[in-house]
MOPAC internal coordinates of N, CA, C and O (Angstrom, degrees):
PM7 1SCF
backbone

  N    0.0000 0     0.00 0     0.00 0    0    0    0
  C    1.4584 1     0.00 0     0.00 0    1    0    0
  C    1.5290 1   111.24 1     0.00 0    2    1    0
  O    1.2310 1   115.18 1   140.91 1    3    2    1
  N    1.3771 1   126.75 1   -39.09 1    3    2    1
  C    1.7852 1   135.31 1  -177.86 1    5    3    2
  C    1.4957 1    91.94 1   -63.43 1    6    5    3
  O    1.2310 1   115.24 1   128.10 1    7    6    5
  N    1.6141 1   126.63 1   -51.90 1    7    6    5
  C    1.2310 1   113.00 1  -163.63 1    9    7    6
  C    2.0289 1   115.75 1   -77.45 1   10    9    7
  O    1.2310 1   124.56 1   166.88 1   11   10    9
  N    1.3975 1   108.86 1   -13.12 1   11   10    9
  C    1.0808 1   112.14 1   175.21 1   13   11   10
  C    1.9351 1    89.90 1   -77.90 1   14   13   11
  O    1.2310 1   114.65 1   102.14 1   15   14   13
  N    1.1127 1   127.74 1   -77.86 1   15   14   13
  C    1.8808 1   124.55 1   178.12 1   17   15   14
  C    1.1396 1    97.92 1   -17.62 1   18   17   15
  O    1.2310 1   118.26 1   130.96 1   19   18   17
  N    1.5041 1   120.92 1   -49.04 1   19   18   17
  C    1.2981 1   119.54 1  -162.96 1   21   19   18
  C    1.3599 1   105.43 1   -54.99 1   22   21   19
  O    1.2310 1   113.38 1   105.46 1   23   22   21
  N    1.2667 1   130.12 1   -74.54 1   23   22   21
  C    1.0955 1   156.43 1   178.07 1   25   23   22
  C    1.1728 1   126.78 1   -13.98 1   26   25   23
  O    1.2310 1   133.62 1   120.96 1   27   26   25
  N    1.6176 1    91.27 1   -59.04 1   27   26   25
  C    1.6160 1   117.61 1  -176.31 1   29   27   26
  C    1.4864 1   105.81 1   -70.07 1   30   29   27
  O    1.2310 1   119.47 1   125.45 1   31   30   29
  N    1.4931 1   118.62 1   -54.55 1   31   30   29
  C    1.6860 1   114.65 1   174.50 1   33   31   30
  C    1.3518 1   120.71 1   -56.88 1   34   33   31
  O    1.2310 1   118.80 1   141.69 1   35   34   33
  N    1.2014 1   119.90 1   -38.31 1   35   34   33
  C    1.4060 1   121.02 1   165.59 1   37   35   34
  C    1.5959 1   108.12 1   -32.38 1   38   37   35
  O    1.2310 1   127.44 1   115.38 1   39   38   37
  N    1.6606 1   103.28 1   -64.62 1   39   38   37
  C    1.6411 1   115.68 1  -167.22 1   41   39   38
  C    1.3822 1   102.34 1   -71.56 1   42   41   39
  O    1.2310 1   111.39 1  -179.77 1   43   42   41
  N    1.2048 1   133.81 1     0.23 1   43   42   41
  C    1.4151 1   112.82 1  -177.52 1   45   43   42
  C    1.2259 1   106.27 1  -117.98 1   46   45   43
  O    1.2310 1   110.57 1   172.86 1   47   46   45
  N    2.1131 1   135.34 1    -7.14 1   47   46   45
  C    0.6786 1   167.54 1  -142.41 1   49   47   46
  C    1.7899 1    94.42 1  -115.49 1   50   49   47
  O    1.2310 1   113.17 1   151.33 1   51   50   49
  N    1.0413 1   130.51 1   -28.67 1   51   50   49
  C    1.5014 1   149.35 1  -169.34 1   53   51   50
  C    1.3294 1    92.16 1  -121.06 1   54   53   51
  O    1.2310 1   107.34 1   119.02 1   55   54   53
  N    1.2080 1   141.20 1   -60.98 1   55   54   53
  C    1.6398 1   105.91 1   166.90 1   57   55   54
  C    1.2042 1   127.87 1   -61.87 1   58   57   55
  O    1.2310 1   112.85 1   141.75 1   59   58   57
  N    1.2873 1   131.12 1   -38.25 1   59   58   57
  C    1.5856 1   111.08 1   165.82 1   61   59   58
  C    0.8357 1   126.25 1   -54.00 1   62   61   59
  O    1.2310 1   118.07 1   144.61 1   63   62   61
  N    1.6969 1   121.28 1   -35.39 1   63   62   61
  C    1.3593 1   113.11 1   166.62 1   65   63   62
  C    1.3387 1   132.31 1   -63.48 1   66   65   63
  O    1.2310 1   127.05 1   152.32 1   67   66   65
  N    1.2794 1   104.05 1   -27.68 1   67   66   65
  C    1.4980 1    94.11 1   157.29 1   69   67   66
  C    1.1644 1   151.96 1  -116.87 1   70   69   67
  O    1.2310 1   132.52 1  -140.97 1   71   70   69
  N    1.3119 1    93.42 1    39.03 1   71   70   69
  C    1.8557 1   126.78 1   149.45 1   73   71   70
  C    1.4711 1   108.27 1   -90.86 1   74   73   71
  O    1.2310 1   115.02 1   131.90 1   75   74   73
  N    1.2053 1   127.04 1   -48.10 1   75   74   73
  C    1.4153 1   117.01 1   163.42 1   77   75   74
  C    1.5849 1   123.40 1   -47.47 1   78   77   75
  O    1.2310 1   125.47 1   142.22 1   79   78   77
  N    1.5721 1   107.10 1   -37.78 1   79   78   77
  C    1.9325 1   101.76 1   176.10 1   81   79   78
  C    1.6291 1   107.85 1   -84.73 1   82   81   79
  O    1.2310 1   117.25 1  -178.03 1   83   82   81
  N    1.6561 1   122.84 1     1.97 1   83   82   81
  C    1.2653 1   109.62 1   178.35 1   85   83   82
  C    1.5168 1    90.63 1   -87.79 1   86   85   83
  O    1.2310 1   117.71 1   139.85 1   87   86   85
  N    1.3843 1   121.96 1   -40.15 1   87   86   85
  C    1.4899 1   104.97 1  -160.47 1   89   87   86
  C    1.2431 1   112.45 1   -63.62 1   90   89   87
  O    1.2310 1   115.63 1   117.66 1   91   90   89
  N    1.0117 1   125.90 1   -62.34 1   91   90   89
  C    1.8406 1   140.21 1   156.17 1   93   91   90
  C    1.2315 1   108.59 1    -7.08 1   94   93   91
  O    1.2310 1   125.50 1   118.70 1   95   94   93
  N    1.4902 1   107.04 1   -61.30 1   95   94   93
  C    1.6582 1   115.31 1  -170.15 1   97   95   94
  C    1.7906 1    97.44 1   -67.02 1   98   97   95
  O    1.2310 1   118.77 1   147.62 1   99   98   97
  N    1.5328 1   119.95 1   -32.38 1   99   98   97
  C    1.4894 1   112.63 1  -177.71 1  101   99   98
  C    1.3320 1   101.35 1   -63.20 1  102  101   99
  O    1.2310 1   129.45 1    98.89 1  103  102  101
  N    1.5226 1    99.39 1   -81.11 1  103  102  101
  C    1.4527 1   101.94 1  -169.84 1  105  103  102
  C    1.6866 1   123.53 1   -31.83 1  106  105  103
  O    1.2310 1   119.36 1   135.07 1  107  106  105
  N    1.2743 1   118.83 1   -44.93 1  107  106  105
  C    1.4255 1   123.91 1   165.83 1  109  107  106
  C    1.5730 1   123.42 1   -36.43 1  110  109  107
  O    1.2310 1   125.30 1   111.01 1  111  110  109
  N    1.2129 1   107.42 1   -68.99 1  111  110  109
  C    1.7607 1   135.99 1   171.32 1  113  111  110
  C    1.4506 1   103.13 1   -52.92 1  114  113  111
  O    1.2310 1   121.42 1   139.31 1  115  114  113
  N    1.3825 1   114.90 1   -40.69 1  115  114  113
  C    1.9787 1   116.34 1   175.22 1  117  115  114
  C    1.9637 1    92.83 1   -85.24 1  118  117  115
  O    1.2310 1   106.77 1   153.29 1  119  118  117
  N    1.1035 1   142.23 1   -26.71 1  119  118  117
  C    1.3708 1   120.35 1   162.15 1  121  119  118
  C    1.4185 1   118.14 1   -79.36 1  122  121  119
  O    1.2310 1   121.07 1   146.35 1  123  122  121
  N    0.9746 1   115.56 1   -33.65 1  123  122  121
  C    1.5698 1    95.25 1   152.71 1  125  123  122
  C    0.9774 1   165.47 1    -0.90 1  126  125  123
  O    1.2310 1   136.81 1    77.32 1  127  126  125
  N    2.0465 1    85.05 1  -102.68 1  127  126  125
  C    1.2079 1   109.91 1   145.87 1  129  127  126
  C    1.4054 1   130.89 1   -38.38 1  130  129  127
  O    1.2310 1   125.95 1   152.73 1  131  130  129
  N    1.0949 1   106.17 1   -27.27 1  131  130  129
  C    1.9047 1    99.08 1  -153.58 1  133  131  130
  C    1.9266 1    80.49 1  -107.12 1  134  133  131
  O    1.2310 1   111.99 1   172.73 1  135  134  133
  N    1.2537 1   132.71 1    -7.27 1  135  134  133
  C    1.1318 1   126.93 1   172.58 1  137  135  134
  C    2.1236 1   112.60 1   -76.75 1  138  137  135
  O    1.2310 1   131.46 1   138.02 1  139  138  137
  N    0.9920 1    95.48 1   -41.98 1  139  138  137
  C    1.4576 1   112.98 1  -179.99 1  141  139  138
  C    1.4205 1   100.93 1   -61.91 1  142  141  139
  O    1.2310 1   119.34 1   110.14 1  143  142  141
  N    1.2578 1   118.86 1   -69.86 1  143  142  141
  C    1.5666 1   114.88 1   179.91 1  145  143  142
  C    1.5402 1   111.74 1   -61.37 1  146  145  143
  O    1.2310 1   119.86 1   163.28 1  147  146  145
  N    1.1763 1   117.88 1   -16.72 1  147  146  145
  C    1.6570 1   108.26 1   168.17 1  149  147  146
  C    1.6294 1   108.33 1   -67.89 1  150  149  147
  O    1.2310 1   126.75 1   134.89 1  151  150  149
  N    1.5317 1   104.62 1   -45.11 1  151  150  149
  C    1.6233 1   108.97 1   175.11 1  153  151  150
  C    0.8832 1   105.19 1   -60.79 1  154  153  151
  O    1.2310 1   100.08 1    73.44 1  155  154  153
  N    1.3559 1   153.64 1  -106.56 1  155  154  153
  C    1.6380 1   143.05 1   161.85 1  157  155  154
  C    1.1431 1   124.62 1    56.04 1  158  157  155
  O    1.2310 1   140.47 1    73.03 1  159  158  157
  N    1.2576 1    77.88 1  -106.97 1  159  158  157
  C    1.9890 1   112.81 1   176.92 1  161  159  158
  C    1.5225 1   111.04 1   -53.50 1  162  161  159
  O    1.2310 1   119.85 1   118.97 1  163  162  161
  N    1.6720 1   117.89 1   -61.03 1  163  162  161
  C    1.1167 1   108.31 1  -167.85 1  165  163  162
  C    1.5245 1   126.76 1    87.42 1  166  165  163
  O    1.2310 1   128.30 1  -143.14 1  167  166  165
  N    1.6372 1   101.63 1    36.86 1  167  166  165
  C    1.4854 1    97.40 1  -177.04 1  169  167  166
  C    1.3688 1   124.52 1   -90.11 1  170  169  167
  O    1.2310 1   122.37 1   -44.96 1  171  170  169
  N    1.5681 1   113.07 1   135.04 1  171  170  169
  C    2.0020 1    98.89 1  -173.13 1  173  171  170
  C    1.7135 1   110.00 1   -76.06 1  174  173  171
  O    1.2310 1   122.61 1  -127.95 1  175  174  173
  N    1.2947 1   112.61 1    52.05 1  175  174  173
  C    1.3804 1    97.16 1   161.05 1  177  175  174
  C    1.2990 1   117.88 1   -93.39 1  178  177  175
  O    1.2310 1   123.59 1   -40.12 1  179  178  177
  N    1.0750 1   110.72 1   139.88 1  179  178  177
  C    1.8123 1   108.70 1  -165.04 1  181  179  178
  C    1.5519 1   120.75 1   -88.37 1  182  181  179
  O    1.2310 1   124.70 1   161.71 1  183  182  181
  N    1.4835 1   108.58 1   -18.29 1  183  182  181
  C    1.3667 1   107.79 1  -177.02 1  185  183  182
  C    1.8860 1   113.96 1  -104.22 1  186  185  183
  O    1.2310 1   129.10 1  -158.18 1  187  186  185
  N    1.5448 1   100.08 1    21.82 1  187  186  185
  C    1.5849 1   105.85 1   170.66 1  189  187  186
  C    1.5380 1   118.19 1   -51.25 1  190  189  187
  O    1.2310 1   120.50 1   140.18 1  191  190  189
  N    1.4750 1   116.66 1   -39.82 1  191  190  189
  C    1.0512 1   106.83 1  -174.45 1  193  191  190
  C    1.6958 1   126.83 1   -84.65 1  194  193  191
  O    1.2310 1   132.56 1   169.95 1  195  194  193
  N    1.3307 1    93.34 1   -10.05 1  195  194  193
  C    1.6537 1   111.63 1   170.33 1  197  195  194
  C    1.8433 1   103.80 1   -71.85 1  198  197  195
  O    1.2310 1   133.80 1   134.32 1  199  198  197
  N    0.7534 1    90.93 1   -45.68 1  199  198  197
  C    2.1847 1   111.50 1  -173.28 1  201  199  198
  C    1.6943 1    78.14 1   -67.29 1  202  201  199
  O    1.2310 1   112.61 1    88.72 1  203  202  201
  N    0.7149 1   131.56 1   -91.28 1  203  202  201
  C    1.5087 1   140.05 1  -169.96 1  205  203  202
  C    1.7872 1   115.08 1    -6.16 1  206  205  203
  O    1.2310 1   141.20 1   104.90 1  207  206  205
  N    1.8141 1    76.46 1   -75.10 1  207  206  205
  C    1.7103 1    91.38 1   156.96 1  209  207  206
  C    1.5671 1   149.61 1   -63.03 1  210  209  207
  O    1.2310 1   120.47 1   154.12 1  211  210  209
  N    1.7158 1   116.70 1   -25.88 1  211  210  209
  C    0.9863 1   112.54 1   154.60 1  213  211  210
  C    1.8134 1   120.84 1   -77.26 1  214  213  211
  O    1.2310 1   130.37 1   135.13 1  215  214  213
  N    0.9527 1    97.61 1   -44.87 1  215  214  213
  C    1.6931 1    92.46 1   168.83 1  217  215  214
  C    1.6321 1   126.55 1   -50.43 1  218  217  215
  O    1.2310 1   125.23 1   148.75 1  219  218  217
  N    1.2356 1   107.56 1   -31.25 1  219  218  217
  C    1.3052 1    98.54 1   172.24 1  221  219  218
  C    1.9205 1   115.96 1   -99.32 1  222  221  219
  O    1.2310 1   128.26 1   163.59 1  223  222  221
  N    1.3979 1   101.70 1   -16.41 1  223  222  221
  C    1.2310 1   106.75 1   171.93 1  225  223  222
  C    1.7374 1   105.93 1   -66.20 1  226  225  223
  O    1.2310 1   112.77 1   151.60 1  227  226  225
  N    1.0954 1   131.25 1   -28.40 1  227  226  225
  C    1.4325 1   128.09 1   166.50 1  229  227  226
  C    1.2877 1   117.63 1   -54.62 1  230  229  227
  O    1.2310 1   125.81 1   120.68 1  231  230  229
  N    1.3943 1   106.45 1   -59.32 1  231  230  229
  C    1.9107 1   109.36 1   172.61 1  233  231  230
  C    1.4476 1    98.08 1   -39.67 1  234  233  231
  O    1.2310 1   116.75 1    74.28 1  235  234  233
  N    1.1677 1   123.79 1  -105.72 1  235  234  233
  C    1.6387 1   126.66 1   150.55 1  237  235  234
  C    1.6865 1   114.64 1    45.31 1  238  237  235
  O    1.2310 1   133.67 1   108.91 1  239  238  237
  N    1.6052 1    91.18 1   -71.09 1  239  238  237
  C    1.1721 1   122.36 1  -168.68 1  241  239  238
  C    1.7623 1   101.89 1   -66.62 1  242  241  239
  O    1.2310 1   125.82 1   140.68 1  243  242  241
  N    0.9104 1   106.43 1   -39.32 1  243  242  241
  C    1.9433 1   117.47 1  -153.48 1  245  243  242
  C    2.1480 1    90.78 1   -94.42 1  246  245  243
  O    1.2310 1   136.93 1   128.45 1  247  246  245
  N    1.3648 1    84.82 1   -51.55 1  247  246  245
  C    1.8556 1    88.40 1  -179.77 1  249  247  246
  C    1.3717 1   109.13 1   -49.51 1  250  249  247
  O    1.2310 1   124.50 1   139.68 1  251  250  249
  N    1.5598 1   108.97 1   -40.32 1  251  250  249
  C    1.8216 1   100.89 1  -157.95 1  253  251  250
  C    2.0026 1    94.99 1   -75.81 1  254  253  251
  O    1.2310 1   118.44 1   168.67 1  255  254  253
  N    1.1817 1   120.58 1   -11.33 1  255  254  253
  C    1.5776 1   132.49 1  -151.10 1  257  255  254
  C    1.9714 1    90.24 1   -85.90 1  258  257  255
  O    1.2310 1   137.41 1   141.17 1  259  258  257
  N    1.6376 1    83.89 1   -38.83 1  259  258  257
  C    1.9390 1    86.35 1  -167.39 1  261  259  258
  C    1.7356 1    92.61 1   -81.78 1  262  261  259
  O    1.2310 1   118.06 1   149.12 1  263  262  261
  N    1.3271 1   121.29 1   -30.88 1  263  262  261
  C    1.7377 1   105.54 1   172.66 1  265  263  262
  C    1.1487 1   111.92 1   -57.38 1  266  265  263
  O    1.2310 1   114.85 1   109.26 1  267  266  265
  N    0.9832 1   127.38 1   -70.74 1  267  266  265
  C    1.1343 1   125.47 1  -161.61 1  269  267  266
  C    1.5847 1   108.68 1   -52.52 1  270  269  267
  O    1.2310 1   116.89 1   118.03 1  271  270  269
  N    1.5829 1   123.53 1   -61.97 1  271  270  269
  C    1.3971 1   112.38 1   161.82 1  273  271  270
  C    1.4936 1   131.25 1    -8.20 1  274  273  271
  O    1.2310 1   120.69 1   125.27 1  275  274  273
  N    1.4706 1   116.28 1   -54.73 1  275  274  273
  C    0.9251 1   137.11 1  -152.65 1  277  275  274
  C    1.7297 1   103.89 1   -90.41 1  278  277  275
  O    1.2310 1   121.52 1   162.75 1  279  278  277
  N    1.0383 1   114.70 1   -17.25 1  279  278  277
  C    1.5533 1   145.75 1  -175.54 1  281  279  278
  C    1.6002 1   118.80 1   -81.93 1  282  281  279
  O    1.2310 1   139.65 1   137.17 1  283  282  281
  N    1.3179 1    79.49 1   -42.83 1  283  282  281
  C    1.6998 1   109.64 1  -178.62 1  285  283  282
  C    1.2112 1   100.74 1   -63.22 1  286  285  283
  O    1.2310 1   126.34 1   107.49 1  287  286  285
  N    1.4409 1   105.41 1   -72.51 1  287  286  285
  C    2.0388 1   140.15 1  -162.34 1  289  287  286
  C    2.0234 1    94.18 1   -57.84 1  290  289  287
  O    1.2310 1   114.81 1   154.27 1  291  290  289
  N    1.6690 1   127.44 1   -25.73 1  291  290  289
  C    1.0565 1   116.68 1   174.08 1  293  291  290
  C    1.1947 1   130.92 1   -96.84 1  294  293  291
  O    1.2310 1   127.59 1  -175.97 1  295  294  293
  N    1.3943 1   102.99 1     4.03 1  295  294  293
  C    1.5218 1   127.29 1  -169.12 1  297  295  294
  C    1.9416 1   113.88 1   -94.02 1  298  297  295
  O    1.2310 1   136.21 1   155.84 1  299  298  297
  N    1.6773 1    86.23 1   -24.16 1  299  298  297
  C    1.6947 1    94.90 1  -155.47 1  301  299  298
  C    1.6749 1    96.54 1   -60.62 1  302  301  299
  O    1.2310 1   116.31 1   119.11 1  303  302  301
  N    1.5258 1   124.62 1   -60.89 1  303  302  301
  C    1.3256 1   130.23 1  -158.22 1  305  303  302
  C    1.7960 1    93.63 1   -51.53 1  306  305  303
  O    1.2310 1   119.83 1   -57.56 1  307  306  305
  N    1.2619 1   117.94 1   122.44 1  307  306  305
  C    1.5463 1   125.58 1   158.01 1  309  307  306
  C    1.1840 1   113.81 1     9.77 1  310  309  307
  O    1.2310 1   127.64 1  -100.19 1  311  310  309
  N    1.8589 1   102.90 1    79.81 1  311  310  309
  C    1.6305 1   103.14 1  -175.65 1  313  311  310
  C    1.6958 1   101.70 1   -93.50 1  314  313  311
  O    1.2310 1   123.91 1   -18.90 1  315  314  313
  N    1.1073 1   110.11 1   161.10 1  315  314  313
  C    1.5256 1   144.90 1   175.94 1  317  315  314
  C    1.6740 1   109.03 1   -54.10 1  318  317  315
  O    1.2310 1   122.14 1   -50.99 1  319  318  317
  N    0.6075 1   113.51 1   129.01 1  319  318  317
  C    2.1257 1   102.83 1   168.42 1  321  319  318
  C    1.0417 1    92.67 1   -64.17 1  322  321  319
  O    1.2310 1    95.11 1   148.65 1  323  322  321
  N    1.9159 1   161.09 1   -31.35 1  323  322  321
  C    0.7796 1   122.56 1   133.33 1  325  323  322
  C    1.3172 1   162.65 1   -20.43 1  326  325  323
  O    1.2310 1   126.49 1   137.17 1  327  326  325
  N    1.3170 1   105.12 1   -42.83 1  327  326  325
  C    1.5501 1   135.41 1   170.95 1  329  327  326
  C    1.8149 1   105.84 1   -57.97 1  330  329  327
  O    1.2310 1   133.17 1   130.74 1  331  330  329
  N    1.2452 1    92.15 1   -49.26 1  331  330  329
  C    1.5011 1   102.57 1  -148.84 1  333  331  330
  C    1.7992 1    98.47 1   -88.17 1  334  333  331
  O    1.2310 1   121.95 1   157.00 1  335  334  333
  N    1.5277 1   113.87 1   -23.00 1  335  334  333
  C    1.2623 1   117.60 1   161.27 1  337  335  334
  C    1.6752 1   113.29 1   -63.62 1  338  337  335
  O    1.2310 1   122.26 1   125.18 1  339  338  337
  N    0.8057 1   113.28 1   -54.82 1  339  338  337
  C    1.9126 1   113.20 1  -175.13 1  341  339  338
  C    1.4753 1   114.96 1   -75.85 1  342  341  339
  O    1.2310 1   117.86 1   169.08 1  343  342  341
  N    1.7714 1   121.67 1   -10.92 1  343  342  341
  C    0.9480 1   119.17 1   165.98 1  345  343  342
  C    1.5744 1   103.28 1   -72.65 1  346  345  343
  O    1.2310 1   129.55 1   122.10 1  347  346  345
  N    1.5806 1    99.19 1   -57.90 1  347  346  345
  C    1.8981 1    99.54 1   176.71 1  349  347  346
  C    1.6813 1   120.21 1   -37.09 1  350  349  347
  O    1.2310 1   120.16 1   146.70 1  351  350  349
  N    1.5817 1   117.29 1   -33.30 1  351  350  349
  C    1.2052 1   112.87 1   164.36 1  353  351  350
  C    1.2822 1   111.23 1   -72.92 1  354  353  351
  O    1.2310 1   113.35 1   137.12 1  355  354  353
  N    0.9251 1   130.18 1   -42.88 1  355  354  353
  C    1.6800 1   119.62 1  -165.70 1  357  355  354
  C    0.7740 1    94.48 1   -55.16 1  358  357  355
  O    1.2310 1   119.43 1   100.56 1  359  358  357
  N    1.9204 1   118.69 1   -79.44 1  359  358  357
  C    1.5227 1   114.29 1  -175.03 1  361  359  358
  C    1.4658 1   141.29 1   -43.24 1  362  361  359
  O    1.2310 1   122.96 1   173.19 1  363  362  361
  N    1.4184 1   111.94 1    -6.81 1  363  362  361
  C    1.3840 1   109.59 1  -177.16 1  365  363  362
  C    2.0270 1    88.30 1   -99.02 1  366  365  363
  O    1.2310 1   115.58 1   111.09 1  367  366  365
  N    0.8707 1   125.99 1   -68.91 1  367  366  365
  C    1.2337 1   128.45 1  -172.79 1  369  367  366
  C    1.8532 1   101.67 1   -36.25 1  370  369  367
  O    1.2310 1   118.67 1   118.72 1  371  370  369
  N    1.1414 1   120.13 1   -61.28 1  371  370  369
  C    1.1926 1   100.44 1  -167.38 1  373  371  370
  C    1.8099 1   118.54 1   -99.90 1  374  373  371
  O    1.2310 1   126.69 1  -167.04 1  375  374  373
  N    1.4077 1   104.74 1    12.96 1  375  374  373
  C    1.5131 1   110.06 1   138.82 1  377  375  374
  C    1.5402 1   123.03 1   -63.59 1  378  377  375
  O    1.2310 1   127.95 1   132.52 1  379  378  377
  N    1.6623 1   102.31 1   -47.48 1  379  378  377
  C    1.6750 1   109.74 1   167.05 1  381  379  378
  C    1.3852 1   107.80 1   -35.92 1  382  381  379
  O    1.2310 1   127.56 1   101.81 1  383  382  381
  N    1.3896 1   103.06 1   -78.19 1  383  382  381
  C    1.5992 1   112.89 1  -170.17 1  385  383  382
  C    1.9601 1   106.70 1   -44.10 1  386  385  383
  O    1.2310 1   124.68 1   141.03 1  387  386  385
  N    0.9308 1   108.63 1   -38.97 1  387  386  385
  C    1.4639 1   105.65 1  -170.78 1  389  387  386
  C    1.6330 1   106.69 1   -71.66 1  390  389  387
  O    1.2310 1   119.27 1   120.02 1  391  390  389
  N    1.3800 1   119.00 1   -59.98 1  391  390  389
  C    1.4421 1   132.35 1   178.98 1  393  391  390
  C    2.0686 1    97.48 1   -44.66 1  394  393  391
  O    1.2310 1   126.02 1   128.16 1  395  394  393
  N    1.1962 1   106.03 1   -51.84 1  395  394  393
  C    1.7723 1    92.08 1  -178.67 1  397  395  394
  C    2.0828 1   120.82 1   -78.48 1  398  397  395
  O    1.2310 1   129.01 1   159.04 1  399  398  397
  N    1.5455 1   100.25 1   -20.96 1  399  398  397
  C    1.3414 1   105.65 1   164.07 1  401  399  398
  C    1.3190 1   109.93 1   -64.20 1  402  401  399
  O    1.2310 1   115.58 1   130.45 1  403  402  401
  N    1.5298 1   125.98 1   -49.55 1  403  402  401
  C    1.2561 1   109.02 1  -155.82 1  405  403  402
  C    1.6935 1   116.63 1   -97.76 1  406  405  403
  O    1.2310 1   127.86 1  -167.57 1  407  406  405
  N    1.8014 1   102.47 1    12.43 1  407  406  405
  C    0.8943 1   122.72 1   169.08 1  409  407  406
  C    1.1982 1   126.14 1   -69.45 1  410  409  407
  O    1.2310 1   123.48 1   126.98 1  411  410  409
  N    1.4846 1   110.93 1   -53.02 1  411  410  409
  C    1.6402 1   141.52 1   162.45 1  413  411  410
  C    1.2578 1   107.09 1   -60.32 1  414  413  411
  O    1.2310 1   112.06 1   156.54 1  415  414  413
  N    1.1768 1   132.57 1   -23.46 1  415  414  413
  C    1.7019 1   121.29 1   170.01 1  417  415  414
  C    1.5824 1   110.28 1   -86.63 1  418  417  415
  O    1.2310 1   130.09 1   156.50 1  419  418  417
  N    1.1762 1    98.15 1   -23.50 1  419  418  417
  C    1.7826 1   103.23 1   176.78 1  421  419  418
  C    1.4684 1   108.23 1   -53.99 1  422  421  419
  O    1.2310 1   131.49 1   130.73 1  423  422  421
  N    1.6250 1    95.42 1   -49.27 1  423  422  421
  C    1.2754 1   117.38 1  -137.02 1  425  423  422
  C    1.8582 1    79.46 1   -75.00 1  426  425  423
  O    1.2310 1   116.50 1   123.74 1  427  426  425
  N    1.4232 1   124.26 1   -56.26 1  427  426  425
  C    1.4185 1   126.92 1  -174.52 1  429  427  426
  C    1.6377 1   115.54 1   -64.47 1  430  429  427
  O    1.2310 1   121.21 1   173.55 1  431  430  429
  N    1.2624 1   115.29 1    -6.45 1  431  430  429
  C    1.3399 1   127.03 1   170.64 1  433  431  430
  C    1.7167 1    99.77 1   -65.09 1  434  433  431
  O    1.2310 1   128.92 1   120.71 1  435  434  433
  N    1.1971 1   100.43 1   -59.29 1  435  434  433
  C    1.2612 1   114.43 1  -135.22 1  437  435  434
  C    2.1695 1    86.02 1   -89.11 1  438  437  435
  O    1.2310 1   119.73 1   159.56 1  439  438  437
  N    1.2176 1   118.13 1   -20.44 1  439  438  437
  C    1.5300 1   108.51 1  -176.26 1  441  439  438
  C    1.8420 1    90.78 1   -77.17 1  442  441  439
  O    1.2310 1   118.96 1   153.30 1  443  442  441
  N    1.3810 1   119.59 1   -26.70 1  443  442  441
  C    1.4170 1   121.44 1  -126.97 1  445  443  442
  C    2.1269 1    71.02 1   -95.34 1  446  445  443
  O    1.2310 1   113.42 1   137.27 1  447  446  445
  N    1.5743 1   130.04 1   -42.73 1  447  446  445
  C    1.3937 1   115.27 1   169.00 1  449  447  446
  C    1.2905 1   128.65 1   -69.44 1  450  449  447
  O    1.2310 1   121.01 1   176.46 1  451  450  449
  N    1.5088 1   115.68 1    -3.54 1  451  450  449
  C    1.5023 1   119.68 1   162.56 1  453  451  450
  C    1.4077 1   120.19 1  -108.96 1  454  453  451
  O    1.2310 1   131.62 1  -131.11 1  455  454  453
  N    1.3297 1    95.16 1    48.89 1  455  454  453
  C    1.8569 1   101.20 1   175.51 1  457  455  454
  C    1.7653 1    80.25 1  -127.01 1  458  457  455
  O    1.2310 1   120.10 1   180.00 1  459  458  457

């Protein structure tokens, strides 16, 4: 029965993850994009690159949410104090990363309603 749990978290542990590399891969491919047509065109709006950045800082935002998930979901079956040490790194590191991203989007939210 552990090796069927086993099994199953593995497989569901690999689909989140790779819903987390599609979003990433979207959001990326939509900054891009929307970078190229800024080169292009040439429009004087000045706060494109702020728009740029919170929009893709959300993908960002949502991708790092499905790693870690997925981190979690491989950890559950009878992890190792090993296991459970490198999860503690992951999770603290890319809580870091998340807590200062979604800081900086606050922070550009909030310049972008006092313009």
């Amino acid at each position: 029965m552990e090796d069927i749990l086993r099994q199953f978290s593995a497989t569901v542990a690999l689909l989140v993850e790779g819903v987390a590399v599609v979003l990433i891969a979207y959001g990326a491919a939509e900054a891009f994009a929307n970078s190229v047509r800024h080169f292009f065109h040439r429009t004087h709006d000045a706060g494109w690159r702020k728009a740029l950045f919170v929009r893709f800082g959300i993908w960002l935002l949502l991708g790092l949410q499905f790693a870690l998930a997925a981190d979690i979901v491989r950890s559950v079956i009878s992890p190792s104090w090993n296991d459970i040490g490198q999860l503690a790194a992951i999770a603290l590191i890319r809580t870091f990363l998340n807590y200062f991203l979604e800081r900086d989007l606050e922070e550009a939210e909030t310049a972008e309603k006092s313009n």
